[in-house]
PDB file as gemmi writes it, atoms N, CA and C in Angstrom:
CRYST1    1.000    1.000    1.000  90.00  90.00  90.00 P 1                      
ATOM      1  N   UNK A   1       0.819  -1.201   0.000  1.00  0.00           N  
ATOM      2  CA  UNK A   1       0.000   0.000   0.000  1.00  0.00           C  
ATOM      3  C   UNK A   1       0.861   1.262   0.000  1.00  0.00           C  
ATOM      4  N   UNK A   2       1.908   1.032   0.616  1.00  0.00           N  
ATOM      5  CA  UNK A   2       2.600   2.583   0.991  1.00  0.00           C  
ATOM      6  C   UNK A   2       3.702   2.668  -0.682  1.00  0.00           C  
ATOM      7  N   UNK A   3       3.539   1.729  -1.172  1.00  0.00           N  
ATOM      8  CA  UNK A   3       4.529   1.895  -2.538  1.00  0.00           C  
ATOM      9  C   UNK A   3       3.202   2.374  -3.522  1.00  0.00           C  
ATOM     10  N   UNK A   4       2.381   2.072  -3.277  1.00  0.00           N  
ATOM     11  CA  UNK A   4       1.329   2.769  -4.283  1.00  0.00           C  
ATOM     12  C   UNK A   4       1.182   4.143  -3.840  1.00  0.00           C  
ATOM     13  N   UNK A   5       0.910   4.687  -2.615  1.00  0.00           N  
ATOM     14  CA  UNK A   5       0.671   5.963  -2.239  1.00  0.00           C  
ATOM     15  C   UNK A   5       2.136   6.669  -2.987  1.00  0.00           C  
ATOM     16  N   UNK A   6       3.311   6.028  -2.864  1.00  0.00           N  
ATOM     17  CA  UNK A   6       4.400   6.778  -3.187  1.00  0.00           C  
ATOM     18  C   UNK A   6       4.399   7.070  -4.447  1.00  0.00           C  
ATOM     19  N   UNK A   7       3.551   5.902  -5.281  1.00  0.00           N  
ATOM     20  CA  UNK A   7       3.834   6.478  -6.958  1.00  0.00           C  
ATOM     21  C   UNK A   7       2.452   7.161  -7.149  1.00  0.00           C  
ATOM     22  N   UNK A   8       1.739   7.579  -6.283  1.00  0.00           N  
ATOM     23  CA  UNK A   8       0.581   8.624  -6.438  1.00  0.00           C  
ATOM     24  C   UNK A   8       1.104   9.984  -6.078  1.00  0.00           C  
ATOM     25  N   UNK A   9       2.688  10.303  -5.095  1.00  0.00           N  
ATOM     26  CA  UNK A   9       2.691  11.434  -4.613  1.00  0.00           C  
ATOM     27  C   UNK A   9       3.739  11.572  -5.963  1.00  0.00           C  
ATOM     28  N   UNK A  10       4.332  10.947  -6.180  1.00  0.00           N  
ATOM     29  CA  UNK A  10       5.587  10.950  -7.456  1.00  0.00           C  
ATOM     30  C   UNK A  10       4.739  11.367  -9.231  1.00  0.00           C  
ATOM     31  N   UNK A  11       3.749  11.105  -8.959  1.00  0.00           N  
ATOM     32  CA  UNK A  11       2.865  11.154 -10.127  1.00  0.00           C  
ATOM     33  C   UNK A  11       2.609  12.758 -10.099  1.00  0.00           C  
ATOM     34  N   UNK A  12       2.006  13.075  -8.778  1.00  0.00           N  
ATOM     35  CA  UNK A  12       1.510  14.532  -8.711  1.00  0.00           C  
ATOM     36  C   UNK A  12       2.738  15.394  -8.750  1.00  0.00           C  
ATOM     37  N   UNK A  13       3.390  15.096  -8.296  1.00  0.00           N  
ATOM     38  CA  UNK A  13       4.740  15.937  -7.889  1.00  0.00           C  
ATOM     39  C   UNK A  13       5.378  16.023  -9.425  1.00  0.00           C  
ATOM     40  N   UNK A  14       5.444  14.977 -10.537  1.00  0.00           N  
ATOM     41  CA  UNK A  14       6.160  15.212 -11.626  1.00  0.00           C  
ATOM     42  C   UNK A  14       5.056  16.138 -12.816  1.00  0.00           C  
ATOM     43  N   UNK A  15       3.987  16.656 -12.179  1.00  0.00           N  
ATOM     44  CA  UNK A  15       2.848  17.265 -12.872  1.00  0.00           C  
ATOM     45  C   UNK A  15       2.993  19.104 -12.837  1.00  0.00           C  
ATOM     46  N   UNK A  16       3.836  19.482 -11.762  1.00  0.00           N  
ATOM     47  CA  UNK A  16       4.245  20.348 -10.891  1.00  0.00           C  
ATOM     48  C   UNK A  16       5.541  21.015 -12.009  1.00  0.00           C  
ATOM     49  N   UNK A  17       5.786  22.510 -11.931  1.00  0.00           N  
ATOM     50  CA  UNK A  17       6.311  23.378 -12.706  1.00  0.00           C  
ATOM     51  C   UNK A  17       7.854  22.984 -11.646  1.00  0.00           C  
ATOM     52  N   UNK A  18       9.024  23.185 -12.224  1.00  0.00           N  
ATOM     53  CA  UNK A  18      10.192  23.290 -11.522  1.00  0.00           C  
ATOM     54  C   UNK A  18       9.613  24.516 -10.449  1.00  0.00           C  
ATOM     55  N   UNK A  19       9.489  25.483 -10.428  1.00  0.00           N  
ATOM     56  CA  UNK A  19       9.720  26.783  -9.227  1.00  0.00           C  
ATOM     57  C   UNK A  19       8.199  26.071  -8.210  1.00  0.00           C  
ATOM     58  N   UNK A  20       6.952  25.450  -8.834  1.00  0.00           N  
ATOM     59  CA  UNK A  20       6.260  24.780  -7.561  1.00  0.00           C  
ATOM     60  C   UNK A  20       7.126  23.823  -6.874  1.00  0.00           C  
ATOM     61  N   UNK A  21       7.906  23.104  -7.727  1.00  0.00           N  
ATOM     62  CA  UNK A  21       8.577  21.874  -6.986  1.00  0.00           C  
ATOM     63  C   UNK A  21       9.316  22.238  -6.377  1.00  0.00           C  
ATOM     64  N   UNK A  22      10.791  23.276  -5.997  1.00  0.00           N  
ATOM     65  CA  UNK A  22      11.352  23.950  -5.412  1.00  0.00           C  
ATOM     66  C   UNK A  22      10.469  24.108  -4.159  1.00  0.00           C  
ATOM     67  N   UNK A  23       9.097  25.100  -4.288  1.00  0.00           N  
ATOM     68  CA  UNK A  23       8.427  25.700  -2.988  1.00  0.00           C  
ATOM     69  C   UNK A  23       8.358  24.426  -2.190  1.00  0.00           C  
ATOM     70  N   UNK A  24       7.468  23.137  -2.828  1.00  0.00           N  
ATOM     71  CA  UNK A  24       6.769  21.998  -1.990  1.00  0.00           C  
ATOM     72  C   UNK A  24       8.215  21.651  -1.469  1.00  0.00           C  
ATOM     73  N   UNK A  25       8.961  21.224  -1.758  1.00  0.00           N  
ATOM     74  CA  UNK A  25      10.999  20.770  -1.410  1.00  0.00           C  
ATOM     75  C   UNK A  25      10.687  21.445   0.131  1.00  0.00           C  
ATOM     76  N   UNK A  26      10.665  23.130   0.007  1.00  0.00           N  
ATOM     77  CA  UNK A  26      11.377  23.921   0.798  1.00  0.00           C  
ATOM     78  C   UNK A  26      10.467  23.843   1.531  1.00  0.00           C  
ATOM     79  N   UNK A  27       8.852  23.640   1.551  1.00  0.00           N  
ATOM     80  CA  UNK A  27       8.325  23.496   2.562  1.00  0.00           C  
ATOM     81  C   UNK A  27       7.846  22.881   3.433  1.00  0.00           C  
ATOM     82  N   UNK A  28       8.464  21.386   2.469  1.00  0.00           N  
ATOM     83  CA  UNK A  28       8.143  19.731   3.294  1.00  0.00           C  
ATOM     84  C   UNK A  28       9.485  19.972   4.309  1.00  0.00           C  
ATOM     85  N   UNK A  29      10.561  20.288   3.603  1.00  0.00           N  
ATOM     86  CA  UNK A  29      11.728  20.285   4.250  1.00  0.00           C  
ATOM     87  C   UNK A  29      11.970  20.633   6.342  1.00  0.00           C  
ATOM     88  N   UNK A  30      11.178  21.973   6.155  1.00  0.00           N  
ATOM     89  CA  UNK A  30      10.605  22.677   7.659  1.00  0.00           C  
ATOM     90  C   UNK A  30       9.792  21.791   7.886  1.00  0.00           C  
ATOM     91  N   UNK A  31       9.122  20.892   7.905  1.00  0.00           N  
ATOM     92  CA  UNK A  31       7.929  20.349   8.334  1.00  0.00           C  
ATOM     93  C   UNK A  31       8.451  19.146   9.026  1.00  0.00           C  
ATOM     94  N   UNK A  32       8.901  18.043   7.785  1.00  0.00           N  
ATOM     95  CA  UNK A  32       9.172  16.807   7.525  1.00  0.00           C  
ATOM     96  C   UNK A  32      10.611  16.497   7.569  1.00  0.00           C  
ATOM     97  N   UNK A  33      11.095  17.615   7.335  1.00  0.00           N  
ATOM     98  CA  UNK A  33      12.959  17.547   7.099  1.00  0.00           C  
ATOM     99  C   UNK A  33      12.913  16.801   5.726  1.00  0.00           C  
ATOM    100  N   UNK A  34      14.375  16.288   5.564  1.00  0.00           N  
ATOM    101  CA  UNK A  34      14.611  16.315   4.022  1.00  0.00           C  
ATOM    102  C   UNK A  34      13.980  15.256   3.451  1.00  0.00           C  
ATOM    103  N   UNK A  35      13.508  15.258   2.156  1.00  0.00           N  
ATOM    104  CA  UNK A  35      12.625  14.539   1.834  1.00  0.00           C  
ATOM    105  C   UNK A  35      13.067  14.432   0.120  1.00  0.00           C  
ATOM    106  N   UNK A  36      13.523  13.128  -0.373  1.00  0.00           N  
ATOM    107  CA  UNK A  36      13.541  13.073  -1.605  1.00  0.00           C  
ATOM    108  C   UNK A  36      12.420  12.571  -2.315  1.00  0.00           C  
ATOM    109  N   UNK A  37      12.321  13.144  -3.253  1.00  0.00           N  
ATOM    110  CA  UNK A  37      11.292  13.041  -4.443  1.00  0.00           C  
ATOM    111  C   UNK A  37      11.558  11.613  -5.276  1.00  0.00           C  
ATOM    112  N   UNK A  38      11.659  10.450  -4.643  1.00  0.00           N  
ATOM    113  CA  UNK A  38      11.926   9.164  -5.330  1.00  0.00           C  
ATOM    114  C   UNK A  38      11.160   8.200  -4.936  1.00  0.00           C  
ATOM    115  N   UNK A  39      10.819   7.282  -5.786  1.00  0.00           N  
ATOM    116  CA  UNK A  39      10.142   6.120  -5.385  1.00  0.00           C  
ATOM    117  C   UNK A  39      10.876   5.681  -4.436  1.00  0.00           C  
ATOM    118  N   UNK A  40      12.191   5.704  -4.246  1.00  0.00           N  
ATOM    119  CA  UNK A  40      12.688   4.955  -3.221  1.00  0.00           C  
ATOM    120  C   UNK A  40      12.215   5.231  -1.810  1.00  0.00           C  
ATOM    121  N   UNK A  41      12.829   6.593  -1.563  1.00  0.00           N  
ATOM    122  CA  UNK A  41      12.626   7.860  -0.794  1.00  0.00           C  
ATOM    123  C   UNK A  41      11.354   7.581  -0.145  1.00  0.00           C  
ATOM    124  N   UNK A  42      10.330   8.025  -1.158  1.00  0.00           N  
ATOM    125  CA  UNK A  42       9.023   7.961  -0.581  1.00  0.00           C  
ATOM    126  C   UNK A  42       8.006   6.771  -0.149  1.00  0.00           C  
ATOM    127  N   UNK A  43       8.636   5.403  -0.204  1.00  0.00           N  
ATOM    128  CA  UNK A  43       8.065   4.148   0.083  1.00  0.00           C  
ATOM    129  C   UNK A  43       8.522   4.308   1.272  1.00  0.00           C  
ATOM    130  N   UNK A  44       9.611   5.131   1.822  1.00  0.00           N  
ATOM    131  CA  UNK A  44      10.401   4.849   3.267  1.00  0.00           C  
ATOM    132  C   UNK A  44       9.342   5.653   4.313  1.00  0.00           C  
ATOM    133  N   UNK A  45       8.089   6.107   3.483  1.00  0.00           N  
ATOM    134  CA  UNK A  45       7.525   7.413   4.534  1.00  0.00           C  
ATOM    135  C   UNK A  45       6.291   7.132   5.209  1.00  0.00           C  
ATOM    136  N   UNK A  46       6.207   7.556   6.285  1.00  0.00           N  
ATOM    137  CA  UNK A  46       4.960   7.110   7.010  1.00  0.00           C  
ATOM    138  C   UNK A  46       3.354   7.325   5.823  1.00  0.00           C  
ATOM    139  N   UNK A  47       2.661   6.702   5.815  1.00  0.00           N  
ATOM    140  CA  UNK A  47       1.596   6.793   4.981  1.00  0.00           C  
ATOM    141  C   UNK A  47       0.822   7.940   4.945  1.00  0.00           C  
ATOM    142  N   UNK A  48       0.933   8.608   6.776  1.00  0.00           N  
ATOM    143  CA  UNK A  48      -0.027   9.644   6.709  1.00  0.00           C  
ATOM    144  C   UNK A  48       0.743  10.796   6.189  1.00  0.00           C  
ATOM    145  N   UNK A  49       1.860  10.714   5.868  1.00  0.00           N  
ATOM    146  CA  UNK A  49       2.940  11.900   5.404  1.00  0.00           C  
ATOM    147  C   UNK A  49       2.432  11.780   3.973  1.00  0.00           C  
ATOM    148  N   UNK A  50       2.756  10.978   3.584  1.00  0.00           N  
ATOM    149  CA  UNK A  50       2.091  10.824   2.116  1.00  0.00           C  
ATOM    150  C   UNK A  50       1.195  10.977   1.821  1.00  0.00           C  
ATOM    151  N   UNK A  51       0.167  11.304   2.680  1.00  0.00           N  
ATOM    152  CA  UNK A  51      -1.580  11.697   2.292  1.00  0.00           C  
ATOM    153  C   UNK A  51      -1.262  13.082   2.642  1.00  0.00           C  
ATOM    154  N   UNK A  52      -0.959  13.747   3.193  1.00  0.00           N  
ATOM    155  CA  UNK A  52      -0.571  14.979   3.294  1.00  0.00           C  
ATOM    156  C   UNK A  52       0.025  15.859   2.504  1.00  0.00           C  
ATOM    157  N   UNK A  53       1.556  15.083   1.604  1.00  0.00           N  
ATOM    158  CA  UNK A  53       1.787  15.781   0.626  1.00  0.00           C  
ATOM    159  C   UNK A  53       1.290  15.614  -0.533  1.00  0.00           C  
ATOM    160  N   UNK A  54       0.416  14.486  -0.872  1.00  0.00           N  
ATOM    161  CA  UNK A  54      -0.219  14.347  -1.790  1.00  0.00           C  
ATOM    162  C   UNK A  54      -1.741  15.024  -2.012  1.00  0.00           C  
ATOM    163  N   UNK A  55      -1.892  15.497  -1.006  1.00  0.00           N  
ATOM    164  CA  UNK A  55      -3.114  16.721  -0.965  1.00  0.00           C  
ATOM    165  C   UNK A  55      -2.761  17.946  -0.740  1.00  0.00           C  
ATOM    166  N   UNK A  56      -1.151  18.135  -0.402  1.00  0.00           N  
ATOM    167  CA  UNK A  56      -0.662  19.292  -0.989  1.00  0.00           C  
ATOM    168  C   UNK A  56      -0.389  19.519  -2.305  1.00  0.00           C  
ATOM    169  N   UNK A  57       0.247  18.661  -3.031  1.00  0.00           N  
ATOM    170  CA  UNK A  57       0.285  18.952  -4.043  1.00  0.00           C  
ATOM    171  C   UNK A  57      -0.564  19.167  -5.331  1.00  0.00           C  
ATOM    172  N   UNK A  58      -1.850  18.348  -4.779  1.00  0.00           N  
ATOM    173  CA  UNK A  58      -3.159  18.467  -5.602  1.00  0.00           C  
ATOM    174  C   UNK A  58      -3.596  19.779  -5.344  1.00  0.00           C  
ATOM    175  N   UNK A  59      -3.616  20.121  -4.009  1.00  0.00           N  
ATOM    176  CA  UNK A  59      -4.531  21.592  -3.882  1.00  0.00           C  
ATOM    177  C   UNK A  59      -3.628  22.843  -5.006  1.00  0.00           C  
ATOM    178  N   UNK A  60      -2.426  22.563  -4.942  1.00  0.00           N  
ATOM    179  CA  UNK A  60      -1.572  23.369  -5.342  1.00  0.00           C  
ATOM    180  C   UNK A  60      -1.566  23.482  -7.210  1.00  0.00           C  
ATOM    181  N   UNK A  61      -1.831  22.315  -7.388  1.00  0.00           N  
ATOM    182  CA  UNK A  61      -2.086  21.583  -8.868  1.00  0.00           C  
ATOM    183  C   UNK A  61      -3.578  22.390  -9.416  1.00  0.00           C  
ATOM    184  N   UNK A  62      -5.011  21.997  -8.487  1.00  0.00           N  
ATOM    185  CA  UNK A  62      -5.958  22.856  -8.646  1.00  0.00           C  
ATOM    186  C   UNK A  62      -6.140  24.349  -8.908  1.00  0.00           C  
ATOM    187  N   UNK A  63      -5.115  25.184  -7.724  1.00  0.00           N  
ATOM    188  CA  UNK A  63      -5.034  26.247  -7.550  1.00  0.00           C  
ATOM    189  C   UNK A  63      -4.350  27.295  -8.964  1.00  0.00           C  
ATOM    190  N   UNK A  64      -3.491  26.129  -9.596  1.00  0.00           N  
ATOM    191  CA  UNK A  64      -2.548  26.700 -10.792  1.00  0.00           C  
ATOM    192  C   UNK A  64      -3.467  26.231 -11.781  1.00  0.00           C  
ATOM    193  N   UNK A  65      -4.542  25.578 -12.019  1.00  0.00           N  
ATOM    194  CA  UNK A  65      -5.201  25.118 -12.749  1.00  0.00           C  
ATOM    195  C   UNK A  65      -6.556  26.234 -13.094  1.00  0.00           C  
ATOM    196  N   UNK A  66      -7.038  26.489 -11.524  1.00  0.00           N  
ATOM    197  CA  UNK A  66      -7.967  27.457 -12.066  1.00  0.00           C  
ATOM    198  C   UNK A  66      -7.715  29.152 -12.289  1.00  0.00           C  
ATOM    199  N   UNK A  67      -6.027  29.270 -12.269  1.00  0.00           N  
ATOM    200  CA  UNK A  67      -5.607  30.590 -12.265  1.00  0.00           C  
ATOM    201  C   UNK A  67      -5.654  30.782 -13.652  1.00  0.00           C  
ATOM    202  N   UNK A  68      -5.114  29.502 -14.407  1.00  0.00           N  
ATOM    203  CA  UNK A  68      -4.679  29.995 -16.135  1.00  0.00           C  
ATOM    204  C   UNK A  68      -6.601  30.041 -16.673  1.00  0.00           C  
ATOM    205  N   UNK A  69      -7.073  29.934 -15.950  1.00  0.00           N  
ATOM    206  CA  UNK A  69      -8.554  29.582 -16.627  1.00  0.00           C  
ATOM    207  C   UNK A  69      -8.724  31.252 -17.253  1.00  0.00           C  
TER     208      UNK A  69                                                      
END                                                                             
């Protein structure tokens, strides 16, 4: 289960502009501490971390979505 959540946060995250991906980096980083963006990386992460950044990155995905509208 937690290797599927990881290629759901890896999915959203590679959907993401370089300068969003930078911000989410810098702001998991304060939160979570360092955190790589890899399947490897992210199978190592507690599940509820992964529901977290993966609804960060959607809200963030939405938010850039309904700006270009």
């Amino acid at each position: 289960m937690g290797n599927d959540k990881a290629k759901e946060v890896l999915t959203e995250f590679e959907r993401l502009s370089e300068e969003d991906k930078e911000s989410i980096v810098k702001a998991f980083i304060h939160h979570l501490g360092q955190i790589g963006f890899s399947l490897d990386e992210l199978t190592k992460m507690d599940l509820k971390d992964l529901e977290i950044i993966k609804s960060t990155i959607g809200g963030l995905i939405l938010t850039r979505d309904k700006s270009t509208i």
